[in-house]
C-alpha positions as CSV (number, residue, x, y, z in Angstrom):
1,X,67.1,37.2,-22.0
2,X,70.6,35.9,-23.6
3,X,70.7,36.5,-27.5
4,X,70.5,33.6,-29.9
5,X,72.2,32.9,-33.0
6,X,70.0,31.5,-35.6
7,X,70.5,27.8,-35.1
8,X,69.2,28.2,-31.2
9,X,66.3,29.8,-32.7
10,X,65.4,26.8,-35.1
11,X,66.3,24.4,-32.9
12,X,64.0,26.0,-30.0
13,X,61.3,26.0,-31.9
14,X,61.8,22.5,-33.7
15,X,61.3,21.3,-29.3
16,X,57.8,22.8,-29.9
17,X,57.6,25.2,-27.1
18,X,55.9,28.7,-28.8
19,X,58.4,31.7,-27.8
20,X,56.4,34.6,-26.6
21,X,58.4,37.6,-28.0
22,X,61.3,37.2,-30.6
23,X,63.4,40.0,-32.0
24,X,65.1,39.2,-35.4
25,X,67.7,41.6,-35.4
26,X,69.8,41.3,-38.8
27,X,69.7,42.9,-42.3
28,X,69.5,39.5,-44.7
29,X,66.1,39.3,-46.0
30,X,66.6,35.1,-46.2
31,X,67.7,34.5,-42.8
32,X,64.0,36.9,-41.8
33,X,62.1,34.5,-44.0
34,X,63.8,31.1,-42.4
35,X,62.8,32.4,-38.8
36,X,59.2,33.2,-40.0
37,X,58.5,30.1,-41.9
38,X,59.9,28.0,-38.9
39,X,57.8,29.6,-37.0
40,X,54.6,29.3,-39.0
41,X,55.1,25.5,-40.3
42,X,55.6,24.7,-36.0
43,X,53.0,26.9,-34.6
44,X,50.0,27.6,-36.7
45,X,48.2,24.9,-38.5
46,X,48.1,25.3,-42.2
47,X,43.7,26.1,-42.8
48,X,44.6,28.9,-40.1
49,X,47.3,30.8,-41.5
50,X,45.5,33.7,-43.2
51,X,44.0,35.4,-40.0
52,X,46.3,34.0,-37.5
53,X,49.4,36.0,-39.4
54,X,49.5,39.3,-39.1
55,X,52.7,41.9,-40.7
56,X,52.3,45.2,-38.8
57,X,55.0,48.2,-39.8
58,X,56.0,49.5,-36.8
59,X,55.8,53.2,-38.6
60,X,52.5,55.5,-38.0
61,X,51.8,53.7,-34.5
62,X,51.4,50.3,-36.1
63,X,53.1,49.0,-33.0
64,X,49.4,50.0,-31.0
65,X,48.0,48.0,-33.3
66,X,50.0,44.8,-32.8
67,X,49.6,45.1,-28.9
68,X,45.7,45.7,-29.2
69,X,46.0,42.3,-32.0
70,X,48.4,40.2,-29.5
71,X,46.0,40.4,-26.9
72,X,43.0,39.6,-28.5
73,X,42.5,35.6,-28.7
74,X,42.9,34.3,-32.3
75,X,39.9,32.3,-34.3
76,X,40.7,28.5,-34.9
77,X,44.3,28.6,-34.2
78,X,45.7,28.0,-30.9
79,X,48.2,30.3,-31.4
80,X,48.8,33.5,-33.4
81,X,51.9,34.8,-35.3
82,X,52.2,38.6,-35.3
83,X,55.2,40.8,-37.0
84,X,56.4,44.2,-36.3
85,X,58.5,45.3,-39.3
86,X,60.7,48.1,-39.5
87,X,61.1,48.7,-35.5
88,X,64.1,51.0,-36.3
89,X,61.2,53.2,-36.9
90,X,60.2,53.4,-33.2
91,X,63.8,54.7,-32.5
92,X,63.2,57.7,-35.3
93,X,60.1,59.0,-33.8
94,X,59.8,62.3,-31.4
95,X,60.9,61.6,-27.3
96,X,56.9,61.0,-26.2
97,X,56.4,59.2,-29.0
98,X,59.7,56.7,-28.2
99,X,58.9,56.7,-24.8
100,X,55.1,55.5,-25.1
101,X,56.1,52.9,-27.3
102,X,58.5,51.3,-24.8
103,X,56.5,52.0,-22.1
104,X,53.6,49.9,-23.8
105,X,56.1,47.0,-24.8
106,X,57.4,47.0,-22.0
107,X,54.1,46.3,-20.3
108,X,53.1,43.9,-22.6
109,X,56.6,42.0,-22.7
110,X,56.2,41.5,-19.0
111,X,53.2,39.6,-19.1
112,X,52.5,38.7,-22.4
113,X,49.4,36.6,-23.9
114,X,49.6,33.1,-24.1
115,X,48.2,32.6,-27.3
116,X,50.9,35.1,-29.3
117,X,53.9,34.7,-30.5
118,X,55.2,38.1,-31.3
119,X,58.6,38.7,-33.6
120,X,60.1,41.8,-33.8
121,X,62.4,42.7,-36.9
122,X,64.9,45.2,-37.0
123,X,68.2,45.6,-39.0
124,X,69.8,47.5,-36.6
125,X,69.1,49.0,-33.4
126,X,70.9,51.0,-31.1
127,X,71.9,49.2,-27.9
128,X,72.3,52.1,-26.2
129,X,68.5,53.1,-26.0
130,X,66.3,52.3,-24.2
131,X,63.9,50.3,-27.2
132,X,67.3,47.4,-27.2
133,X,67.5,47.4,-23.2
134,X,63.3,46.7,-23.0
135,X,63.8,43.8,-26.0
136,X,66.9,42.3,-24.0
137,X,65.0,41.9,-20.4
138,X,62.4,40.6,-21.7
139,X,62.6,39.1,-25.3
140,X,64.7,36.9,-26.7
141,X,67.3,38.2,-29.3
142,X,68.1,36.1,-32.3
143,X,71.5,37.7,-34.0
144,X,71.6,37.4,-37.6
145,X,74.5,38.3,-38.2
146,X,76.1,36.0,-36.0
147,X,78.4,33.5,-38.6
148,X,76.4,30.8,-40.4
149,X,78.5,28.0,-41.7
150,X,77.3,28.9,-45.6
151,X,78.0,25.6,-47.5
152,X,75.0,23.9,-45.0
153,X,72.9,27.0,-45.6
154,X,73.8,26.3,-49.7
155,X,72.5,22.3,-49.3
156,X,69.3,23.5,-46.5
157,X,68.5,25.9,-49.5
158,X,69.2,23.0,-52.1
159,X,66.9,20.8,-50.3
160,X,63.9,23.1,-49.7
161,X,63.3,24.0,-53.2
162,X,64.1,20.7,-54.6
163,X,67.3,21.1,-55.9
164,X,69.9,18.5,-56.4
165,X,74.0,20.1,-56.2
166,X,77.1,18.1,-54.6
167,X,78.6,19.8,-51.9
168,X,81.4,21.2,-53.4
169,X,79.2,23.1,-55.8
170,X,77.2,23.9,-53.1
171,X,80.4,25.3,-51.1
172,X,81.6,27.2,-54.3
173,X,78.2,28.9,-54.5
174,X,78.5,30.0,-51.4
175,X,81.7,31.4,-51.5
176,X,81.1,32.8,-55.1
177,X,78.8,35.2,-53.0
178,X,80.6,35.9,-50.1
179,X,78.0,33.4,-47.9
180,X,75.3,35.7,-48.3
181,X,72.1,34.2,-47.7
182,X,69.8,36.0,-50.0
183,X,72.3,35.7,-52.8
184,X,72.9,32.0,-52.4
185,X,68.9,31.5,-52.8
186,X,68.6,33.6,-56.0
187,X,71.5,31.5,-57.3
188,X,70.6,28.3,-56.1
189,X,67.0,28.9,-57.6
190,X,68.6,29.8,-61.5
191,X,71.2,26.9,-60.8
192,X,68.1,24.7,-60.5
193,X,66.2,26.1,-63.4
194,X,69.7,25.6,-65.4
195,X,70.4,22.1,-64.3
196,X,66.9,21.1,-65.4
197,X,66.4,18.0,-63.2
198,X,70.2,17.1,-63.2
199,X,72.6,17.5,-60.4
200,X,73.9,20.8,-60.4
201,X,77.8,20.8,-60.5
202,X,81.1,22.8,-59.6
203,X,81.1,23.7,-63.6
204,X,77.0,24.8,-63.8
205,X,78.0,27.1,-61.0
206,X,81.6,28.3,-62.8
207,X,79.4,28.9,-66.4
208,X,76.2,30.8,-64.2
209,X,77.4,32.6,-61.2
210,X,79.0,35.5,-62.5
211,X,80.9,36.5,-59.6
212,X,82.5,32.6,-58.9
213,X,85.1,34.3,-61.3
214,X,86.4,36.0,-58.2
215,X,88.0,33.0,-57.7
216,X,90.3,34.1,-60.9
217,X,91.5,36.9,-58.5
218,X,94.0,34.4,-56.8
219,X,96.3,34.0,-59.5
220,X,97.2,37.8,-58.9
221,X,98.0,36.9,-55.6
222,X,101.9,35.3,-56.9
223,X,101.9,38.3,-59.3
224,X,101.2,41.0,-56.5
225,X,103.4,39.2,-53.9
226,X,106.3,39.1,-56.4
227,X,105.1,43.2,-57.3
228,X,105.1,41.8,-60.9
229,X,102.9,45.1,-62.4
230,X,103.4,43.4,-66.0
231,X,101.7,40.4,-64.8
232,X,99.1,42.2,-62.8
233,X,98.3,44.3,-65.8
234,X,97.5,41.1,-68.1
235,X,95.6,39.6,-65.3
236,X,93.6,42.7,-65.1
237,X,92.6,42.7,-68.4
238,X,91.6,39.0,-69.4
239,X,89.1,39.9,-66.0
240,X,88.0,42.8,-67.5
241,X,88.0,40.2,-71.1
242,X,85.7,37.8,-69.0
243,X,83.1,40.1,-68.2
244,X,84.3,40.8,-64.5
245,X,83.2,44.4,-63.4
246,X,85.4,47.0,-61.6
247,X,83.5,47.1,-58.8
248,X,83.1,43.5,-58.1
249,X,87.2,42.8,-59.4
250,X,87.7,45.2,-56.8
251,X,85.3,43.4,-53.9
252,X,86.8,40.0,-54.4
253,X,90.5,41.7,-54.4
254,X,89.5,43.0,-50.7
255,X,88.2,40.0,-49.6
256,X,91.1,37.8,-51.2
257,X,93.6,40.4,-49.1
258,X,91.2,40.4,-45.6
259,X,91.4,36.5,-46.1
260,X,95.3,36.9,-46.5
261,X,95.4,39.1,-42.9
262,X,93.0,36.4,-41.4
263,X,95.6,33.7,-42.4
264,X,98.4,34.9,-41.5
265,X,97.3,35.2,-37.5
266,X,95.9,31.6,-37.8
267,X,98.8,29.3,-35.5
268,X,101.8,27.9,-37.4
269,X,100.9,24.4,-38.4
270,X,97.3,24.8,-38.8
271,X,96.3,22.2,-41.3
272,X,94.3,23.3,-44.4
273,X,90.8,22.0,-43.3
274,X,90.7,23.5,-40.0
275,X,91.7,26.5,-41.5
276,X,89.2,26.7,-43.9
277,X,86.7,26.2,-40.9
278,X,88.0,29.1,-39.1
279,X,88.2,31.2,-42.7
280,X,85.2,30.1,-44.3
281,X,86.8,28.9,-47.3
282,X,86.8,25.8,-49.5
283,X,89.8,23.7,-48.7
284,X,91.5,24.3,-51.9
285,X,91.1,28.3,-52.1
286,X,92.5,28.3,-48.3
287,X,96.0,26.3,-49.3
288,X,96.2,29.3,-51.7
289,X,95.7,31.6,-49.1
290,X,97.9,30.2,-46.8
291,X,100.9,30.0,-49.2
292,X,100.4,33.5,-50.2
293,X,100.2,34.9,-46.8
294,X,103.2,33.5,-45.7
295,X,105.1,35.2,-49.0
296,X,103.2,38.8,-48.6
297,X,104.0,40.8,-45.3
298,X,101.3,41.8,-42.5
299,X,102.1,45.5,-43.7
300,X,101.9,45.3,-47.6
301,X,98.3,43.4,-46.4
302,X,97.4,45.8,-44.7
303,X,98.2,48.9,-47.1
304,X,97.2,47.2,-49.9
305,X,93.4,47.4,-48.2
306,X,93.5,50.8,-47.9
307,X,94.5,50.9,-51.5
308,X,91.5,48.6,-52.3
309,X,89.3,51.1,-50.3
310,X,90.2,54.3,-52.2
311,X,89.8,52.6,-55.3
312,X,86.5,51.3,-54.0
313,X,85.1,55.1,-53.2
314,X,86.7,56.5,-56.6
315,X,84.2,54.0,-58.6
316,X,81.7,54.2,-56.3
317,X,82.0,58.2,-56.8
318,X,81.4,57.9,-60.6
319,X,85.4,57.5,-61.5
320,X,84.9,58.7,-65.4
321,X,87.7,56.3,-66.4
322,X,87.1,53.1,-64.0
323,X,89.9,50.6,-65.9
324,X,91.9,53.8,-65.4
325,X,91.2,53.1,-61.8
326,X,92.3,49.8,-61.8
327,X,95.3,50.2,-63.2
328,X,96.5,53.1,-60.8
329,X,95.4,50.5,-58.1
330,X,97.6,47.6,-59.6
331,X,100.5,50.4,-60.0
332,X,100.4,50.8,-56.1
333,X,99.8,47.7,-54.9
334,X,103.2,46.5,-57.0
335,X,105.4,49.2,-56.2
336,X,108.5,48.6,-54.6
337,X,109.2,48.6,-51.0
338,X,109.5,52.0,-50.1
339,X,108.5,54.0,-53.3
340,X,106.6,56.9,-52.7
341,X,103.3,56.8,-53.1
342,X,101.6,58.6,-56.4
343,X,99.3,60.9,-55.3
């Protein structure tokens, strides 16, 4: 079967028509949830829901036990939901044990029960093997990591815990947190305990979401396109000042420079909305982005990433002195065409 992307799945199962096997392959935890509780709220009628879904690991042969379940008829449910977790854990066992286990999917995928609906999640498995190639003949496979447009997720979250936030707050949630799904809920759930009943704003989000300050990033974008250190330096600390922590100054500084690379190949003349479609950003972050890239070369771009990465593994490695870090990392990304590196 073709793969899916997350809105074909919800919108296939919004027609009614149960899906007889599913793979959820993806690592957000959120995105899982949203395919489940589709499923459930469509397919299996509320009184029925504690014996007709069943969460099976697929570790220690639990995958026997979900074909044995799938093909027994559930009690007062037309249908039956059943979940194998964890099916990376078919692809660690010994060669018999790998083979049996596709060989009995297999089986069962090629005439499976009419009255189960069986989802398979994994967060990544390797196409190469035989487990993917079984789930792609005969299962449909939903990709969660296939791009979700982040500010809708924001308001679809909004709306199903009973939250009240404007679209742009919703839009500078999700970009506070990269569009992560999982993040977005845990903020959007605090933003609504915060808010207390009122609409939640573009300043609730500013004063609660911690890492919206990446957004204070893009005024080193004019200091490190001009190479001004002195400036950089200042910046660095009033982040530092605000509570901003090395690792995540330097997470937003790599995505603020992969966003730079990404808007310099956008075509000359692309207006500012479409190109915060095709980056993912608000509109007003993107006409930042687009006047810096055009004053930064493709190179400098591109070596100040691998900067951003060293510095990235130093903290991540326990650096003893991590502002220490950071300012070697400012010296290098602001030295002058052509300087030698420091080693």
């Amino acid at each position: 079967m073709p793969q899916a992307t997350l809105e074909n799945l919800l919108q296939r199962i919004e027609k009614g028509k149960p899906i007889p096997a599913i793979v959820l392959h993806g690592t957000d935890p959120y995105l899982r949830d949203q395919c489940r509780h589709a499923l459930v709220e469509k397919f299996i009628p509320e009184g029925a829901r504690d014996w007709a879904v069943l969460k099976i690991s697929a570790a220690g042969g639990g995958w026997q036990e979900l074909l044995e379940r799938a093909q027994m008829a559930p009690m007062l449910s037309p249908l039956q939901l059943l979940i194998l977790q964890d099916c990376e854990a078919l692809e660690r066992g010994s060669e018999d044990t790998q083979e049996r286990a596709t060989e009995a999917l297999s089986a069962y995928l090629g005439d499976p029960a009419p009255f189960s609906i069986v989802v398979f999640e994994a967060e990544q498995l390797d196409k190469r093997k035989k487990l993917f190639k079984t789930f792609a003949a005969s299962a449909l496979i939903v990709d969660l990591t296939a791009p979700v447009d982040p500010t809708a997720l924001a308001l679809q979250m909004a709306k199903e815990i009973g939250a009240n936030i404007s679209r742009d707050a919703a839009a500078e949630l999700a970009d506070a947190v990269n569009g992560e799904p999982a993040r977005i809920r845990l903020e959007m759930e605090k933003l609504m305990l915060y808010a207390a009943g009122r609409p939640i704003t573009e300043d609730d989000v500013d004063a609660l979401v911690v890492s919206a300050k990446k957004y204070t990033v893009w005024k080193l974008a004019d200091a490190l396109a001009a190479r001004d250190r002195s400036a950089s330096m200042d910046l660095l600390d009033s982040l530092l000042r605000e509570g901003e922590q090395p690792a995540g100054l330097v997470g937003a500084l790599s995505w603020m420079y992969r966003k730079l690379v990404e808007a310099r190949e956008l075509p000359t003349g692309t207006n500012s909305y479409s190109a915060a479609r095709e980056l993912g950003m608000r509109p007003d972050a993107t006409e930042i982005a687009l006047r810096q890239a055009r004053r930064i070369p493709r190179e400098q771009l591109l070596a100040g990433i691998g900067i951003l990465a060293e510095a990235d593994s130093a903290l991540k490695s326990g650096a003893p002195n991590p502002r220490a870090t950071l300012e070697f990392m400012l010296a290098r990304l602001t030295a002058p065409p052509g300087a030698k590196a420091v080693a």
